[in-house]
PDB file of N, CA, C and O in Angstrom:
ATOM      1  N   UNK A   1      89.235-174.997-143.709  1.00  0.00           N
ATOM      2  CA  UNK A   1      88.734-175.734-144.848  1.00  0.00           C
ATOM      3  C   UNK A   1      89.037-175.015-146.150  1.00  0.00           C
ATOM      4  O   UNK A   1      88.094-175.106-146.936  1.00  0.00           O
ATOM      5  N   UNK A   2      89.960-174.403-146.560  1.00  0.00           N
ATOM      6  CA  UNK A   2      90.571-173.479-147.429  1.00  0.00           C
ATOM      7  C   UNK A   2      90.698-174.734-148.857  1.00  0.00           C
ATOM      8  O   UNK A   2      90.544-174.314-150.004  1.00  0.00           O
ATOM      9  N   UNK A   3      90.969-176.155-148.620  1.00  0.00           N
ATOM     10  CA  UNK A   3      90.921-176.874-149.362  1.00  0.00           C
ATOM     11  C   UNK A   3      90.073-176.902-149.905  1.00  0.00           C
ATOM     12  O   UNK A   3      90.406-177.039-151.082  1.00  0.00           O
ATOM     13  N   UNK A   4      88.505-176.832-149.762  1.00  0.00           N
ATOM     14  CA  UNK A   4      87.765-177.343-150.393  1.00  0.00           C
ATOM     15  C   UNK A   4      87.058-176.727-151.169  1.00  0.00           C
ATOM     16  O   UNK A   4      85.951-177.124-151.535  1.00  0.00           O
ATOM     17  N   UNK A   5      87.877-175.118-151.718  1.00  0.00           N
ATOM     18  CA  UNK A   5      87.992-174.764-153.324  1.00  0.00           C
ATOM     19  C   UNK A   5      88.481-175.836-154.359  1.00  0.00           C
ATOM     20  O   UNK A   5      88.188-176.090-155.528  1.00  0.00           O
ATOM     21  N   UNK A   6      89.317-176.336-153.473  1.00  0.00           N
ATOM     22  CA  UNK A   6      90.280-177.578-154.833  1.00  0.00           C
ATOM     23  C   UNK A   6      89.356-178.926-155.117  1.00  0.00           C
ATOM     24  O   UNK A   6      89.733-179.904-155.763  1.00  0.00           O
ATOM     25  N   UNK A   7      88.022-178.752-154.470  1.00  0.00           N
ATOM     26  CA  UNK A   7      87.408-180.229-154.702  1.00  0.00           C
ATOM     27  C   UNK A   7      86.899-180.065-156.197  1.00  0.00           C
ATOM     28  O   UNK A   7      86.748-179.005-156.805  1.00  0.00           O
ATOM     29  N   UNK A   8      86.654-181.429-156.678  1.00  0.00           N
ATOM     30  CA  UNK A   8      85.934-181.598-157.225  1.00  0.00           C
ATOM     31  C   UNK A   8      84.633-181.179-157.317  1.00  0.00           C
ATOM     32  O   UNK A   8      83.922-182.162-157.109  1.00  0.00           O
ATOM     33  N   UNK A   9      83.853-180.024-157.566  1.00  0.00           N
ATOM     34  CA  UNK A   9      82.648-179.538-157.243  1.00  0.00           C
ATOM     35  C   UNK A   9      81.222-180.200-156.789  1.00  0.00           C
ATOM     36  O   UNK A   9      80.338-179.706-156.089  1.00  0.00           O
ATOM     37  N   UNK A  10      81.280-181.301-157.331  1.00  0.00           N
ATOM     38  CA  UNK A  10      80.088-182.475-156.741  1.00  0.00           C
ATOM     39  C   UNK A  10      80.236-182.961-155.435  1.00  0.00           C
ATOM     40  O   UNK A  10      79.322-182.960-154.610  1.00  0.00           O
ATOM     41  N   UNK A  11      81.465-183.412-155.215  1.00  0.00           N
ATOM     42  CA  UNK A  11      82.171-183.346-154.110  1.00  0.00           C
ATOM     43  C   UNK A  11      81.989-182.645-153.106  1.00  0.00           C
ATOM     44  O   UNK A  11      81.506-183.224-152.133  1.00  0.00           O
ATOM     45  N   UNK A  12      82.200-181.656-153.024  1.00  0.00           N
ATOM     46  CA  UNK A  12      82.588-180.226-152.533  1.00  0.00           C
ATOM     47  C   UNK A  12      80.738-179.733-152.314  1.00  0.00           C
ATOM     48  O   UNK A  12      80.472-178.795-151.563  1.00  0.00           O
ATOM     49  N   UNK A  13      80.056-180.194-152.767  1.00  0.00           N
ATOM     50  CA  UNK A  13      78.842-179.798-152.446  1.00  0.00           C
ATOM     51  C   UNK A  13      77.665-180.400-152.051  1.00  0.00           C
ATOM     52  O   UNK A  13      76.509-180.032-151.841  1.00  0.00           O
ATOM     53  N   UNK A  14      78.522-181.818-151.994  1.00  0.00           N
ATOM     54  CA  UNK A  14      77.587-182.957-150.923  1.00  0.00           C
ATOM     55  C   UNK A  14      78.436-182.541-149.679  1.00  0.00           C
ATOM     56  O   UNK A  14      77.878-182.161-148.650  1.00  0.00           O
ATOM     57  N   UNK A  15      79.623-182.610-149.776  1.00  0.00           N
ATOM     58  CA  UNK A  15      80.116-182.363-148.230  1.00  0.00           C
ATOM     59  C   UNK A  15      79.474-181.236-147.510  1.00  0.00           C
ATOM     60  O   UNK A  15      79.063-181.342-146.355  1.00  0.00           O
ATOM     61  N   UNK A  16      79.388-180.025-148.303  1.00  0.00           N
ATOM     62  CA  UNK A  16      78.838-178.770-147.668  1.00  0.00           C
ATOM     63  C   UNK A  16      76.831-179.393-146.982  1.00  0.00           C
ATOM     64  O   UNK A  16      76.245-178.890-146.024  1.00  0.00           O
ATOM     65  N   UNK A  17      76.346-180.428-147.793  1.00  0.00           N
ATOM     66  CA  UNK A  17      75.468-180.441-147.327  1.00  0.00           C
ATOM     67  C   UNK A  17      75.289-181.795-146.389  1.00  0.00           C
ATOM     68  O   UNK A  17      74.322-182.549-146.499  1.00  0.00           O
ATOM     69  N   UNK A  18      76.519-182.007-145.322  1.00  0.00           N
ATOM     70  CA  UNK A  18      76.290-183.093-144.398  1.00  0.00           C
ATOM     71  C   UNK A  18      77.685-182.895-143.315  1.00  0.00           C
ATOM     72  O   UNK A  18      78.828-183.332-143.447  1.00  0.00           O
ATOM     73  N   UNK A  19      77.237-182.275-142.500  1.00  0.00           N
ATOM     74  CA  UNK A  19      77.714-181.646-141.674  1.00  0.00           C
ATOM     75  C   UNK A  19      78.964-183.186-141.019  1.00  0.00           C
ATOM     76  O   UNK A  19      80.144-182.897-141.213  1.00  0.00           O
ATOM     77  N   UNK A  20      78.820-184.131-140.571  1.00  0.00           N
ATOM     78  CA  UNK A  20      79.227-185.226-140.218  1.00  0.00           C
ATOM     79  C   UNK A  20      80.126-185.527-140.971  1.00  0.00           C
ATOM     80  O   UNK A  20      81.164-185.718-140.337  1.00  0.00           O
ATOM     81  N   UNK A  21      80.255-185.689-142.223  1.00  0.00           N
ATOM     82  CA  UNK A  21      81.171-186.221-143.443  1.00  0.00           C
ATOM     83  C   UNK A  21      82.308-185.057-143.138  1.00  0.00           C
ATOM     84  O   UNK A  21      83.476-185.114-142.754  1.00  0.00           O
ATOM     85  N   UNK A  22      81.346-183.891-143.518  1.00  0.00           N
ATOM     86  CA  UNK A  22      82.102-182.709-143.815  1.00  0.00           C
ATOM     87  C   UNK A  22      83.366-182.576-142.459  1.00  0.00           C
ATOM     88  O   UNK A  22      84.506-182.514-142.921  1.00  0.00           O
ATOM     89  N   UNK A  23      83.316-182.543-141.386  1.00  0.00           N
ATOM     90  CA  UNK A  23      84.085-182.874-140.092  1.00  0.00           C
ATOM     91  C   UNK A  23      84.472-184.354-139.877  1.00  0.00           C
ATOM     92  O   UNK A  23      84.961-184.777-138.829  1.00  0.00           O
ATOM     93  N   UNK A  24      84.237-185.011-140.842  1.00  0.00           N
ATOM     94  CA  UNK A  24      85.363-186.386-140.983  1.00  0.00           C
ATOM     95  C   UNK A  24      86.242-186.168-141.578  1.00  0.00           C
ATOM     96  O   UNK A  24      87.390-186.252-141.141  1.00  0.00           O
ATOM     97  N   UNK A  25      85.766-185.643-143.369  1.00  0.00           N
ATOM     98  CA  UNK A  25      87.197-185.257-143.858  1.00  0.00           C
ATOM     99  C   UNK A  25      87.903-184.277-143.806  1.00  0.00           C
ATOM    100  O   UNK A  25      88.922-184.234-144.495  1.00  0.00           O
ATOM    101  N   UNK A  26      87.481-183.044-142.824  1.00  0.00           N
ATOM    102  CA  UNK A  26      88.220-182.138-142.250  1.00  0.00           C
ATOM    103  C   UNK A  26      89.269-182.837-141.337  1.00  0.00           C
ATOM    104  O   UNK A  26      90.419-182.400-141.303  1.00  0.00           O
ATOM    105  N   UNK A  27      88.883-183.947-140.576  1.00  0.00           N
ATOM    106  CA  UNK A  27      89.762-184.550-139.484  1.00  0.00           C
ATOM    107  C   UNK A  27      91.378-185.290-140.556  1.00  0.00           C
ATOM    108  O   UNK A  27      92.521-185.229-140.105  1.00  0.00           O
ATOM    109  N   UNK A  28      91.053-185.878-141.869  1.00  0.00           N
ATOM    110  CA  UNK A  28      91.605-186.400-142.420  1.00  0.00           C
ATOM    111  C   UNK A  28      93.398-186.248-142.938  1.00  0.00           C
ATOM    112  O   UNK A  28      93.880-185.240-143.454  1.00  0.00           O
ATOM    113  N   UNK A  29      93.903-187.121-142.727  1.00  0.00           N
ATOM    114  CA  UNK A  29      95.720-185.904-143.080  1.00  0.00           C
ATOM    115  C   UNK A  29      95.542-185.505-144.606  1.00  0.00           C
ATOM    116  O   UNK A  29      94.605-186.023-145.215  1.00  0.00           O
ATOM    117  N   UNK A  30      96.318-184.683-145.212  1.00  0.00           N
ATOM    118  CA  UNK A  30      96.036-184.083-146.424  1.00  0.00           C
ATOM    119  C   UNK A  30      96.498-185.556-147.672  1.00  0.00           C
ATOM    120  O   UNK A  30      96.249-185.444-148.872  1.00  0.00           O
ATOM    121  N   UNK A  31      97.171-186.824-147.078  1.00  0.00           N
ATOM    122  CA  UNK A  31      97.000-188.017-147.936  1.00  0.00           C
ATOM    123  C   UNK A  31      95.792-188.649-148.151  1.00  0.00           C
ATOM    124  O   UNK A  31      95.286-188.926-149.238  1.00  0.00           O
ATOM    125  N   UNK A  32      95.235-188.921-146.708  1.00  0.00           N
ATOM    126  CA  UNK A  32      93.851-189.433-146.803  1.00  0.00           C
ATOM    127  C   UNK A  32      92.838-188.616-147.502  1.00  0.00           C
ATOM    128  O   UNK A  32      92.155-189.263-148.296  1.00  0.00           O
ATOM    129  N   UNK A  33      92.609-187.552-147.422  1.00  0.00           N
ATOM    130  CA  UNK A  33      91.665-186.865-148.325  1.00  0.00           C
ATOM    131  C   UNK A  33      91.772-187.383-149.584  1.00  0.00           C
ATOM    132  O   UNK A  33      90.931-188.119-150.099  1.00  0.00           O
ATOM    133  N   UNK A  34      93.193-186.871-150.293  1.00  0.00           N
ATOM    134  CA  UNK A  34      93.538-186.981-151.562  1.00  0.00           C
ATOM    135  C   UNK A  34      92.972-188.474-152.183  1.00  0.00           C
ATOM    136  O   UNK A  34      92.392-188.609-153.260  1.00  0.00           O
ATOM    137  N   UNK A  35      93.339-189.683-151.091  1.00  0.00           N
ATOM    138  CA  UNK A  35      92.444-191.165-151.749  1.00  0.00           C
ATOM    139  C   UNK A  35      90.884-191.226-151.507  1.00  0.00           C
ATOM    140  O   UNK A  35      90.226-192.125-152.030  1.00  0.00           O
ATOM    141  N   UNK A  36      90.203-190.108-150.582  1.00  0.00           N
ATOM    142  CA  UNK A  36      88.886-190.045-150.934  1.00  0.00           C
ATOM    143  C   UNK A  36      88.946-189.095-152.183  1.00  0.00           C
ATOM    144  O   UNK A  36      87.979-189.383-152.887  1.00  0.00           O
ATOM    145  N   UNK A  37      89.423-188.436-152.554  1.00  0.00           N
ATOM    146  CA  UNK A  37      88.921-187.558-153.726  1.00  0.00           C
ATOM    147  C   UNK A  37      89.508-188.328-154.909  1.00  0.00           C
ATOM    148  O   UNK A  37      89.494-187.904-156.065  1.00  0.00           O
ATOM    149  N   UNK A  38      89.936-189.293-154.588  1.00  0.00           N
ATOM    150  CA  UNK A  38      90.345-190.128-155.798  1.00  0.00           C
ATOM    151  C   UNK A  38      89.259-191.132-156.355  1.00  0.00           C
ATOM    152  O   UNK A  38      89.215-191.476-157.536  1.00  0.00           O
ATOM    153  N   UNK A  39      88.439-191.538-155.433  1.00  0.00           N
ATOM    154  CA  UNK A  39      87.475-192.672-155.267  1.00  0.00           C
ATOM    155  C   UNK A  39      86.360-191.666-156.123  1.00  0.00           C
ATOM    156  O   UNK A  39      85.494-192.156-156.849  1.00  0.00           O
ATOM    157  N   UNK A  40      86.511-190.289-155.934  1.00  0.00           N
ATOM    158  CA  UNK A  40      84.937-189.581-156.524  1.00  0.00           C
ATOM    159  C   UNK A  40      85.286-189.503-157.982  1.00  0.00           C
ATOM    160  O   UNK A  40      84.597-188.624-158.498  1.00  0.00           O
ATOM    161  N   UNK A  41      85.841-189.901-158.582  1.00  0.00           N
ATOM    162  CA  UNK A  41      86.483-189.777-160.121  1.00  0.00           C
ATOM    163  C   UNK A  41      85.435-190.929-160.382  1.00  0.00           C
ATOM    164  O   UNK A  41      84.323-190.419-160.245  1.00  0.00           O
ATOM    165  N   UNK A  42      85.362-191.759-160.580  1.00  0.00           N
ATOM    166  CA  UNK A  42      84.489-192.619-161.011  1.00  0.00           C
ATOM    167  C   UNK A  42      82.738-192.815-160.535  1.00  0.00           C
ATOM    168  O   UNK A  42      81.972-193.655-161.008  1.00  0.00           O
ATOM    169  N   UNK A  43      82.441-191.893-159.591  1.00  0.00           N
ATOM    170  CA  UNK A  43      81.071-191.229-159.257  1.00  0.00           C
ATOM    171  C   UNK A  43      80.184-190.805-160.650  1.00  0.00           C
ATOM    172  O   UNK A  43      80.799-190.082-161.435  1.00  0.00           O
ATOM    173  N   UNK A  44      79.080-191.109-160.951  1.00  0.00           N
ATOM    174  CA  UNK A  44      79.075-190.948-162.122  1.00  0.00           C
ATOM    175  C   UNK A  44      77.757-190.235-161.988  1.00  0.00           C
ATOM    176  O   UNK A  44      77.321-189.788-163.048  1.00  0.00           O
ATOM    177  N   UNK A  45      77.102-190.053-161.017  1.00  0.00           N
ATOM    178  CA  UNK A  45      75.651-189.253-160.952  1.00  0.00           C
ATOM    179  C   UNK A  45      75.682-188.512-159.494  1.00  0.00           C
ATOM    180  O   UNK A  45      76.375-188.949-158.576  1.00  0.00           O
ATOM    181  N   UNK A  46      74.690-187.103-159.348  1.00  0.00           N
ATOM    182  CA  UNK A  46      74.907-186.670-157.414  1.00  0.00           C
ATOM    183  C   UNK A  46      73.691-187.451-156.785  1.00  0.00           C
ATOM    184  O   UNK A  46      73.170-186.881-155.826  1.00  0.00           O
ATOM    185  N   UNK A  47      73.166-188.628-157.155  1.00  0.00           N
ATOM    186  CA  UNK A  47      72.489-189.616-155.899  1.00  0.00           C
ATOM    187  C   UNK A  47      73.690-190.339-155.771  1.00  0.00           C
ATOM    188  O   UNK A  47      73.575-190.586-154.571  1.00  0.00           O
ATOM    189  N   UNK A  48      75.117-191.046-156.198  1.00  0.00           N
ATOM    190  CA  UNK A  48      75.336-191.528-155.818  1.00  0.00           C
ATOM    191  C   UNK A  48      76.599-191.507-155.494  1.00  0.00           C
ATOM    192  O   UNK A  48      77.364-192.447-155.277  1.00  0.00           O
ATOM    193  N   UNK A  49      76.902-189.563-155.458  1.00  0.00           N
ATOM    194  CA  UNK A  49      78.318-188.989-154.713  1.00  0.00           C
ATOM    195  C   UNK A  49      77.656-188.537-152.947  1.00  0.00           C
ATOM    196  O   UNK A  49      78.124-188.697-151.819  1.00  0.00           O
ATOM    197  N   UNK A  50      76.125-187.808-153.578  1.00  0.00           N
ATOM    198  CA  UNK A  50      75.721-188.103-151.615  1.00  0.00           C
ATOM    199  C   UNK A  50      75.841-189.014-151.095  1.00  0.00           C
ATOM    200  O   UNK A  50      76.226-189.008-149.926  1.00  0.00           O
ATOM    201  N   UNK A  51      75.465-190.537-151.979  1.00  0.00           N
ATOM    202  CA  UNK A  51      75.218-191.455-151.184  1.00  0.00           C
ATOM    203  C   UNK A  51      76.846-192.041-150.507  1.00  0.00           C
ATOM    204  O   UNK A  51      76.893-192.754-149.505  1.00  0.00           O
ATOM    205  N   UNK A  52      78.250-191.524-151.365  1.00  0.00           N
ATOM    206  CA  UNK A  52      79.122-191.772-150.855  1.00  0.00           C
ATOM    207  C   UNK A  52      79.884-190.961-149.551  1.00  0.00           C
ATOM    208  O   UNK A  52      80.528-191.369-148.584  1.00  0.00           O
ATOM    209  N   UNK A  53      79.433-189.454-150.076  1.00  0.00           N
ATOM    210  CA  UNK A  53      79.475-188.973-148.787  1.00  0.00           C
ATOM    211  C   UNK A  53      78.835-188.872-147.494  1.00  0.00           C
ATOM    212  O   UNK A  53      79.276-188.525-146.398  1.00  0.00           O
ATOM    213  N   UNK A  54      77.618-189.281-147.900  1.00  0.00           N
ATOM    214  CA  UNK A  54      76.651-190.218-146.629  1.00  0.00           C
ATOM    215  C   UNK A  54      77.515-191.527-145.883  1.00  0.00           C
ATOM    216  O   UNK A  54      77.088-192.172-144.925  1.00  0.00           O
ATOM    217  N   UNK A  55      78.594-191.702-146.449  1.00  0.00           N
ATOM    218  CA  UNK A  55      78.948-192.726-145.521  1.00  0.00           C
ATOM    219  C   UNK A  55      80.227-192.510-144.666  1.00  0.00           C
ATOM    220  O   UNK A  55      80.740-193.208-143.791  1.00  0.00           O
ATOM    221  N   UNK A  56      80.688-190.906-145.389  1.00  0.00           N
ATOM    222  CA  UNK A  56      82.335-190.492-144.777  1.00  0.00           C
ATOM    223  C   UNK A  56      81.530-189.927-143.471  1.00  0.00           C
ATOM    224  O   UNK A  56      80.562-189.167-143.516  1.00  0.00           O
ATOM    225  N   UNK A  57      82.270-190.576-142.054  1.00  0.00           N
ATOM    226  CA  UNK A  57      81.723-189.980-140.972  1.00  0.00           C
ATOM    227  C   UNK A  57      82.908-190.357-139.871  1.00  0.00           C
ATOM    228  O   UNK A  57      83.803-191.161-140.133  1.00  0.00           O
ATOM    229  N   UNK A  58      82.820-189.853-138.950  1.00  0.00           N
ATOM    230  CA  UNK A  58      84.225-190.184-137.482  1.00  0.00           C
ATOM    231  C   UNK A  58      83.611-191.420-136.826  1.00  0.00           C
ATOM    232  O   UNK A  58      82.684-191.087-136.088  1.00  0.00           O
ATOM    233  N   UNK A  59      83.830-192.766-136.855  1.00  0.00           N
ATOM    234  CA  UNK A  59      83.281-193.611-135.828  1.00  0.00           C
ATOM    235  C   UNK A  59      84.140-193.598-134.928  1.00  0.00           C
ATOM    236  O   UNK A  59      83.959-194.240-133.893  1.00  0.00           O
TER     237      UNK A  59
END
């Protein structure tokens, strides 16, 4: 997880706190990440970057 110095820090610190997300977008190829970290640009408060990383998970 050496990447996830390069997050976006809001980002980067809901993932650290949801273990599930956090091992979804570890699973992710290094494109797919890049269009979730694209989607957090317009996140505009942290209730509602958890609430997006509350939903990154492996079904």
């Amino acid at each position: 997880m050496d990447y996830l110095q390069e997050l976006p820090l809001g980002f980067g610190m809901a993932l650290l706190q949801n273990r599930d997300a956090a091992a979804y977008f570890d699973s992710l190829s290094p494109e797919q990440r890049q269009k979730l970290i694209d989607k957090t640009h317009s996140i505009g408060s942290k209730q509602e970057m958890q609430a997006f990383v509350d939903t990154l998970k492996i079904e």
